[in-house]
Structure formats: C-alpha cells, structure tokens
C-alpha positions as MATLAB code, in Angstrom:
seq = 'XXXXXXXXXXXXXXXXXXXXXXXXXXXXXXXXXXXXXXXXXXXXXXXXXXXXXXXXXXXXXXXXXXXXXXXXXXXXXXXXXXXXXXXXXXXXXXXXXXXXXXXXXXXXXXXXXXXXXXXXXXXXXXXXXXXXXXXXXXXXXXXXXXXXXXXXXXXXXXXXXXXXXXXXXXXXXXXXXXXXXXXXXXXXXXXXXXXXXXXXXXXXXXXXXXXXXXXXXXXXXXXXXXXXXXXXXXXXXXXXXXXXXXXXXXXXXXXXXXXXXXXXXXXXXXXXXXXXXXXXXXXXXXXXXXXXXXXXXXXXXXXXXXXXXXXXXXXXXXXXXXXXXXXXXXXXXXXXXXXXXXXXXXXXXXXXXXXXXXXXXXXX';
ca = [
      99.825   44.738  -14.406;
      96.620   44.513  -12.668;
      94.256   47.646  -14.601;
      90.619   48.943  -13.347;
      88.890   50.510  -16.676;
      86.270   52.761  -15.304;
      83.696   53.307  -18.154;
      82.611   50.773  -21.265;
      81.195   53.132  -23.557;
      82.010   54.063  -26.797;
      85.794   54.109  -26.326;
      86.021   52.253  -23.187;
      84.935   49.136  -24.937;
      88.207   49.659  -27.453;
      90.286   50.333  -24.246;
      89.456   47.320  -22.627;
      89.714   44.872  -26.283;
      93.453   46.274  -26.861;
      94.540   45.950  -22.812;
      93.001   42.592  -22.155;
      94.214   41.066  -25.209;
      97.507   41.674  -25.348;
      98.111   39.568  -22.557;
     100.062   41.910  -20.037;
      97.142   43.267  -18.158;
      94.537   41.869  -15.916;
      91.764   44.432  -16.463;
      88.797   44.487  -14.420;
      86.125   46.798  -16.422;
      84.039   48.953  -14.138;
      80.264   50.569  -15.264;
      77.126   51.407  -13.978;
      75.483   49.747  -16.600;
      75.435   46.288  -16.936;
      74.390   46.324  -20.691;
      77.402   48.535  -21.281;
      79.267   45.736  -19.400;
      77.291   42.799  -21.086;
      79.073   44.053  -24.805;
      82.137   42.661  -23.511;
      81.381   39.138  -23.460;
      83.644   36.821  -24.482;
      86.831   39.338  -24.026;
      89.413   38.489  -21.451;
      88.875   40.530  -19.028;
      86.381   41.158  -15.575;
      83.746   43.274  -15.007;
      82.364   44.939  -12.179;
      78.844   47.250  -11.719;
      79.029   50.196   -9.350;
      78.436   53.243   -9.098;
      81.046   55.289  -10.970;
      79.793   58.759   -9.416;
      80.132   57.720   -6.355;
      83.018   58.555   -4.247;
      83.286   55.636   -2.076;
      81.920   52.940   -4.876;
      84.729   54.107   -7.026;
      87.229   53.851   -4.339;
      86.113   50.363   -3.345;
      86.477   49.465   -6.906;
      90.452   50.429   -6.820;
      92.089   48.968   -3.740;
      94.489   46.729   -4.579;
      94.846   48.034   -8.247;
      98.672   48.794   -9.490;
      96.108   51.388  -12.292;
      93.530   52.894  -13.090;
      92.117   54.548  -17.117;
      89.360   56.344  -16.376;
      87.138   56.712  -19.573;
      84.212   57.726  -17.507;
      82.946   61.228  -18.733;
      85.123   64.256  -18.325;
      82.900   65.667  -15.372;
      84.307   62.526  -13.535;
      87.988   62.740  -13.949;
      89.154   64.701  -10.660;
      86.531   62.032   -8.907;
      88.037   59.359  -10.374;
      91.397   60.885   -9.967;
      90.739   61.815   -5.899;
      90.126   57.768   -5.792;
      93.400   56.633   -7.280;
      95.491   58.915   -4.945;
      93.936   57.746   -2.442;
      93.993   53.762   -3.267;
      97.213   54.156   -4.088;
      96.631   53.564   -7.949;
      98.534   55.139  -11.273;
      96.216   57.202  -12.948;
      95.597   58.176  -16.984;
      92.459   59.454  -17.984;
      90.942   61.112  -21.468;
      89.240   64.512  -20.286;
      90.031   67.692  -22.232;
      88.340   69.639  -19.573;
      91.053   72.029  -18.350;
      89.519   72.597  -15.203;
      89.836   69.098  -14.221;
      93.386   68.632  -15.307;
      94.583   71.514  -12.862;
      92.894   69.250  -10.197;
      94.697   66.716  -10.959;
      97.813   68.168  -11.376;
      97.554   69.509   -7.892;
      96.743   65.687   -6.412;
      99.805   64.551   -7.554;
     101.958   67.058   -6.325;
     103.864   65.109   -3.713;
     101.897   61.692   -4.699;
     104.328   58.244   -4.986;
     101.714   57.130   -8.092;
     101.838   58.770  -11.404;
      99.220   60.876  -12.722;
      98.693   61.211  -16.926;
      95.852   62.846  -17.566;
      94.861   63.781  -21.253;
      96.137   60.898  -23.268;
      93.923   60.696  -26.050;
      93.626   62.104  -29.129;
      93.420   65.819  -28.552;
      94.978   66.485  -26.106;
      96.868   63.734  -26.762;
      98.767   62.510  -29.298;
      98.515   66.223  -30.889;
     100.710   67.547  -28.335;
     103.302   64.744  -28.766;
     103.248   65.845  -32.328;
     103.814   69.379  -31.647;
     106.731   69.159  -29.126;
     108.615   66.936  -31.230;
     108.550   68.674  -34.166;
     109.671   71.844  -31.562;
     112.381   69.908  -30.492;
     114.693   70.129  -34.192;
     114.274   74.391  -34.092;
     116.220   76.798  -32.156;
     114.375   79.265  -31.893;
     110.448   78.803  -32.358;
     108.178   81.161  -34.148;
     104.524   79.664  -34.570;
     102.842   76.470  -33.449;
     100.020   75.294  -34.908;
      97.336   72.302  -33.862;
      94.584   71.441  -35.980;
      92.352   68.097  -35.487;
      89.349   67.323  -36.532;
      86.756   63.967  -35.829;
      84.531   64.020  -38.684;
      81.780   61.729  -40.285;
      83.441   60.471  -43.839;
      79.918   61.198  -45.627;
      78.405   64.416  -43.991;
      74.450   65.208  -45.172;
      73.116   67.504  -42.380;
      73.419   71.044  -42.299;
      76.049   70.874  -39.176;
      77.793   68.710  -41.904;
      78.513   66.429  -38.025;
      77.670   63.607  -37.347;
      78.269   62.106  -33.457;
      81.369   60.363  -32.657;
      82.312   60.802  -29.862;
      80.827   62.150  -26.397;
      77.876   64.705  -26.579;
      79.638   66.001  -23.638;
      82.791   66.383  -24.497;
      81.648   68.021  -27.529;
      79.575   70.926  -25.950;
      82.217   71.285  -23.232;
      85.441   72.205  -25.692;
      82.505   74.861  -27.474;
      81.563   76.341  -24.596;
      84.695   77.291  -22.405;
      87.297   79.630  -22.536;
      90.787   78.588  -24.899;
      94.650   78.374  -23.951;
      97.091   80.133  -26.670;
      99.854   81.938  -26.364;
     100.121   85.489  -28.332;
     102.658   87.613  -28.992;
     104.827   85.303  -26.343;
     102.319   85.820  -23.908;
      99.946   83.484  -22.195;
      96.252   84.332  -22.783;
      92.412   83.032  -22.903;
      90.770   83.469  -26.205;
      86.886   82.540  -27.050;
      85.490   79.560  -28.283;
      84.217   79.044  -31.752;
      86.398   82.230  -32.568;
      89.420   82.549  -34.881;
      87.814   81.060  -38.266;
      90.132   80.047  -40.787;
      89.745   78.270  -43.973;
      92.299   75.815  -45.657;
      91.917   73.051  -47.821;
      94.024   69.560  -47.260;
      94.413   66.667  -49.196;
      91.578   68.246  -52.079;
      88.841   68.957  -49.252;
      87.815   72.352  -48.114;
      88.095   72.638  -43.849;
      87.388   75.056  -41.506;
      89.011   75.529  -37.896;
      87.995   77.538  -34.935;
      88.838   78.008  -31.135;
      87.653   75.115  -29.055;
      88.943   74.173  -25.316;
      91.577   71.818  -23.888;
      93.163   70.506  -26.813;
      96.649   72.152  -25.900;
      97.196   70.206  -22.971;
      99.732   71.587  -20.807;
     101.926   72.740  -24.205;
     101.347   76.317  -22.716;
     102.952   75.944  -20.033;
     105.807   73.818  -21.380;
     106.522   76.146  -24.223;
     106.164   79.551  -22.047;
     108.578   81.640  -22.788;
     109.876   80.184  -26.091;
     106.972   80.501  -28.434;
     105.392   83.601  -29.967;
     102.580   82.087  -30.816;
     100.955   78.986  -29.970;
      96.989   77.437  -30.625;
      94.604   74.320  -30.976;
      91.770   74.715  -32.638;
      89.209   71.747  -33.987;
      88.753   71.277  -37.680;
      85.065   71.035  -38.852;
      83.437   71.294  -42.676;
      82.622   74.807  -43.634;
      79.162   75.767  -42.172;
      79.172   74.234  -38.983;
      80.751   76.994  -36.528;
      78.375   79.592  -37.740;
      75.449   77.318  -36.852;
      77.184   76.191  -33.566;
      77.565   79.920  -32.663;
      74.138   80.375  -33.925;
      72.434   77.681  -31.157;
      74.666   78.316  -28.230;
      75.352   82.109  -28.265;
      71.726   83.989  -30.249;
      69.618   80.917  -28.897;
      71.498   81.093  -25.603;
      72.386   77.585  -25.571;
      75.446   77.686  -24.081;
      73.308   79.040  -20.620;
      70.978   75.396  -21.258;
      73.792   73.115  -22.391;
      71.459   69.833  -20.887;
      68.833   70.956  -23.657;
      71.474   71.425  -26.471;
      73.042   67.174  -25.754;
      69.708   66.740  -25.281;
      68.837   68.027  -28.665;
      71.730   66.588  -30.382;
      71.686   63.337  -29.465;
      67.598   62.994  -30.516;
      68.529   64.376  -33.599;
      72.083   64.254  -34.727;
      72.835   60.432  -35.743;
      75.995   59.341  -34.690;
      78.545   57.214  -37.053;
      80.844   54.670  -37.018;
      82.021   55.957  -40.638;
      84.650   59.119  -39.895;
      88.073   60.222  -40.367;
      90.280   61.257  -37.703;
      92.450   64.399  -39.467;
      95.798   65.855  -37.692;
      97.792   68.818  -39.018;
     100.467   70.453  -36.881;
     102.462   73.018  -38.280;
     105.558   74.534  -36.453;
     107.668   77.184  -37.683;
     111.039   79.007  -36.220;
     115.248   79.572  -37.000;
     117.297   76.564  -37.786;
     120.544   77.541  -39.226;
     120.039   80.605  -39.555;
     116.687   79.899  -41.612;
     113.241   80.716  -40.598;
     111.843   76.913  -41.357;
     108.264   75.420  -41.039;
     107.931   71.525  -40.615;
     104.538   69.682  -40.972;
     102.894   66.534  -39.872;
      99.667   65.789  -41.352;
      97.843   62.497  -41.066;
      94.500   61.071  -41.878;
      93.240   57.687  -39.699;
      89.981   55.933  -41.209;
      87.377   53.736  -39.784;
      88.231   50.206  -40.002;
      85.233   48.269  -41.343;
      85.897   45.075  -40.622;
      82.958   42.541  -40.216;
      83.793   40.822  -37.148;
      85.269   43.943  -35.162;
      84.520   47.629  -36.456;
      85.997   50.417  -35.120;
      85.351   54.396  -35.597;
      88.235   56.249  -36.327;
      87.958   58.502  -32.714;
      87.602   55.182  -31.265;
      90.814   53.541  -32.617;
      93.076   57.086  -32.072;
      91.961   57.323  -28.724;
      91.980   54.237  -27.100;
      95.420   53.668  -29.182;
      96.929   57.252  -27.475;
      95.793   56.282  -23.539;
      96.896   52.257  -24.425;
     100.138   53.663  -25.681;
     100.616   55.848  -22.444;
     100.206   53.042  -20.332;
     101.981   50.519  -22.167;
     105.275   53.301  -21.775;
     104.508   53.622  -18.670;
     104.672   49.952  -17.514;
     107.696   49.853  -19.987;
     109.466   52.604  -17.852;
     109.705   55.302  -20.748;
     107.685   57.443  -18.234;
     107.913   59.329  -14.943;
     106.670   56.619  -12.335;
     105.746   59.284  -10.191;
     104.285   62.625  -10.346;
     102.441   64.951  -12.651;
     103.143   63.357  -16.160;
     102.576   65.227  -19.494;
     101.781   64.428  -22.735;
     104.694   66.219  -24.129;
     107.016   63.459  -21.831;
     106.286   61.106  -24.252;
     109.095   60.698  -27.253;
     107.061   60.435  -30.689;
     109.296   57.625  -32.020;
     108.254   55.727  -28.871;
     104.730   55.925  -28.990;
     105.022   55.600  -32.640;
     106.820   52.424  -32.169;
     104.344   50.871  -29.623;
     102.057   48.133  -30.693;
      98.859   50.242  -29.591;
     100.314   53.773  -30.857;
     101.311   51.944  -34.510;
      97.789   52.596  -34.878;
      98.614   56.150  -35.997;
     101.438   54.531  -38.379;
      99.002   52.961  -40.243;
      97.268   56.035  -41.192;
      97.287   58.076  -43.998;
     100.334   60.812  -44.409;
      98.821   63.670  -46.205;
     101.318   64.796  -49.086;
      99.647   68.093  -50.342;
      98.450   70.767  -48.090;
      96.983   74.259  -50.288;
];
C-alpha cells in the first residue's frame, strides 16, 4: 500500500519506523525540514521536502497515493485533509482539535476514500476502550475517560514535563469540552471538574480538557446519562495552568505561553502513558461498573528509545491503518474510532503495543 507520512517529528518518526518496516507499505515521508527528514536515515522508506502548509505543495505531494497519515500539527489536519479528498487519497490523522474533525467529517460526506481522523491515543484508543466496554451493558449509566501523558520522575512545580506537542497541549486547555449530562449533550470548561483519585499507590488529579471524546457523544446520544474525558495530571498542575492562562490571561497570548514552555519546560523521553475508563449501567438486572486500566512505559532501549506517547500513538494510527488495509474498516466514508473492535486492534501487531503494558490491579 503506497503511504505519504506528512510530518517527521516527534511521533512521525515512530509512524514512519513501524509502517516502513513491516514490509507492507511503501511510505514516502513528507517535511519541511530536511533535518527532521535527515533522522530517518537508514529506514526503508522515502522522503520528500515541501511545504506542508501549503495547499498546492501538499497536494502535489499526494497524487498517486492509495493514503495519507497526517502527523503534521493539529492546525493542519482539515489542510491536509482538503488534499486527500481531492487526490483521491484515504485519510487518518492524530488531531484532537474538534473543530477540525467536524471539517473533516463534512469532506467525506459523499467521498469514495475513507476518512479516520483521531486515531491516536486520546482520542484514540480511549474511545475504543470505552465503547467496548459499553457494548456488554443494557442499559448505560456513567462513562468515564481518564488519560494522562506524564514524565515518570516529575521535579518542577507543573510536576510536567513535555512529551508531546506544545500545541496540542495548550489547544485541549484552552477550548471548550464535549460531555454529556443528565442524558443531554453539553459544552463544559476546560481545566474545570477537579477530581482526585489515587491508582496503582500514586495520587492523580483529572480535569476538563478538549477533544479527547472523539465522536463518543454523538455515538452514545441518547443512551448515556452521563458521559466525559478529562486528562490526568499530578496534583498541583491545573491550579497553576488556570493560574497562567486565565489570571495572567494567557489563554488570550497562547504564542507567548508555547513560547514560554518550550524555553523552559524540558521535555522527556522518560513518561508513562496511564488509561482508566470506567463504565457503569444494568446488566441482569444489576447496576454493574467494569474497568480497564493500563499503564504503558518508555522503552529504553539503547539502539531505539521510544517515549511512552510516542509508542501509544503511533501504535493507535498504525493499528487503524493496518485494519483498514486488512478490511476490518469502512473503505469509504466518515470512519470513527468507536468502528474499531478492541480485540482487533488489540490483536494487531502495531496495537499489541498496548498488550504489553501494564494492567493496573488496584484502583482506591
């Protein structure tokens, strides 16, 4: 299956490692960069520089593609997603943004090429979790999503360390979150709802952040009385987050807060990836609650090392694909997350990554 990877940062570089090597894709890696594009020497695969912002460079970069991942940052993805309609190209991407998975939800209405956006971590694999674990009640009560990308060894006060996109970070703090309430479908804020719990002997906190639902709320409308994602963090670091963006007015100078982070936040290949759904509702006659809980760990190997966020996320949008070309997905269309059968993905040699994880036994 012929693949263009548009990005080879941080998580585009694990993308492109897991597709070209497996042998069933020819992926041709496209940047802007060509130092970004020079760390993938010696990998089988091509790479291209252009101009991944530009309409027409990105579209040039696509003809004759059977797919495109788009890793590129999340302000990209109905850009990138625009190109692949029009070059005729299957589409997955990573973006949380909500925004921006509306848009493309709306391009492939009518398209012959399949459209999958949000197939990382969260959203993700998190909403695979939680509509599976729906599927067993009759009646559902309460769904919860909790996942959190943290540094392993936290010193600072944010207790955070970088691990992922300075971007994508700010972006899920700063805009309005999907839930469902009382059955109904509403917006609540961002870095509200604080709650405290403690799993696996560590203390966690978990607030409101954007787009890690997916499209769950609009599967589950209708037969769910309540339903939320929120991101797990150590306890401290929402009241300082809420402290920069909203009584330093941050969030109306979001260029200076990145800007700020990534001077002086140091980012780490040493984290923990943490994932705790919990979904409750009748079953027999029996108001039930089942839980999945994992915990996915750097791998410090000397020849390749990988951060945890970078081996559950390239593993969720390599899985998707690798279903995809395996026809365990809609070929056409708007494709969800929730589409995609747990023991499948589970059973894929890129989502196995997630079987080699951790299961979390005690939860207080």
């Amino acid at each position: 299956m012929r693949i263009t990877l548009l990005g080879a940062g941080h998580i585009g570089q694990t993308i492109a490692r897991l597709l070209g090597e497996c042998g069933d894709y020819e992926v041709t890696v496209v940047d802007r960069s060509p130092e970004a594009l020079a760390r993938l020497a010696g990998l089988p695969v091509t790479t291209r520089v252009a101009e991944t912002a530009d309409a027409q460079a990105l579209l040039a970069t696509l003809r004759g593609q059977q797919a495109v991942v788009n890793a590129l940052p999340y302000h990209l993805a109905t850009l990138a997603a625009t190109a692949a309609r029009e070059a005729g190209c299957h589409y997955f991407d990573l973006t949380e943004d909500v925004a921006a998975t509306r848009a493309i939800h709306h391009l492939a209405d009518g398209a012959p090429t399949a459209f999958m956006p949000q197939c990382g971590l969260a959203p993700g694999f998190i909403g695979i979790v939680a509509h599976h674990l729906a599927q067993s009640f009759e009646t559902l009560q309460e769904v919860k999503m909790r996942v959190g990308a943290l540094p392993a060894f936290p010193t600072n006060a944010l207790k955070y360390n970088l691990t992922w996109s300075v971007d994508g970070l700010i972006n899920e703090y700063c805009h309005p979150c999907e839930a469902i309430r009382g059955g109904k479908n509403i917006e609540v804020l961002p870095l509200e709802g604080l709650e405290h719990f403690s799993l696996d002997g560590t203390e966690y906190e978990a607030f409101n952040t954007s787009g890690g639902l997916g499209t769950l709320c609009e599967t589950l409308a209708g037969r769910v009385q309540t339903l939320d994602y929120k991101s797990v963090r150590y306890p401290g670091h929402q009241a300082l987050m809420k402290m920069l963006l909203e009584e330093l007015q941050l969030n109306q100078d979001t260029e200076t807060l990145k800007a700020i982070m990534r001077k002086s936040i140091p980012s780490t290949m040493q984290d923990v990836v943490l994932v705790f759904v919990t979904v409750s509702g009748m079953r027999g006659g029996a108001l039930v609650q089942e839980v999945f809980a994992r915990k996915i760990f750097a791998d410090r190997s000397e020849t390749n090392p990988l951060s945890a966020i970078q081996i559950t996320t390239a593993a969720g949008v390599c899985a998707a694909v690798d279903l995809f070309r395996e026809g365990k997905l809609p070929q056409r269309g708007f494709v969800r997350q929730e589409q995609v059968a747990l023991p499948d993905f589970l059973a894929n040699r890129f989502g196995a990554a997630y079987q080699q994880s951790r299961q979390v036994e005690s939860i207080g």
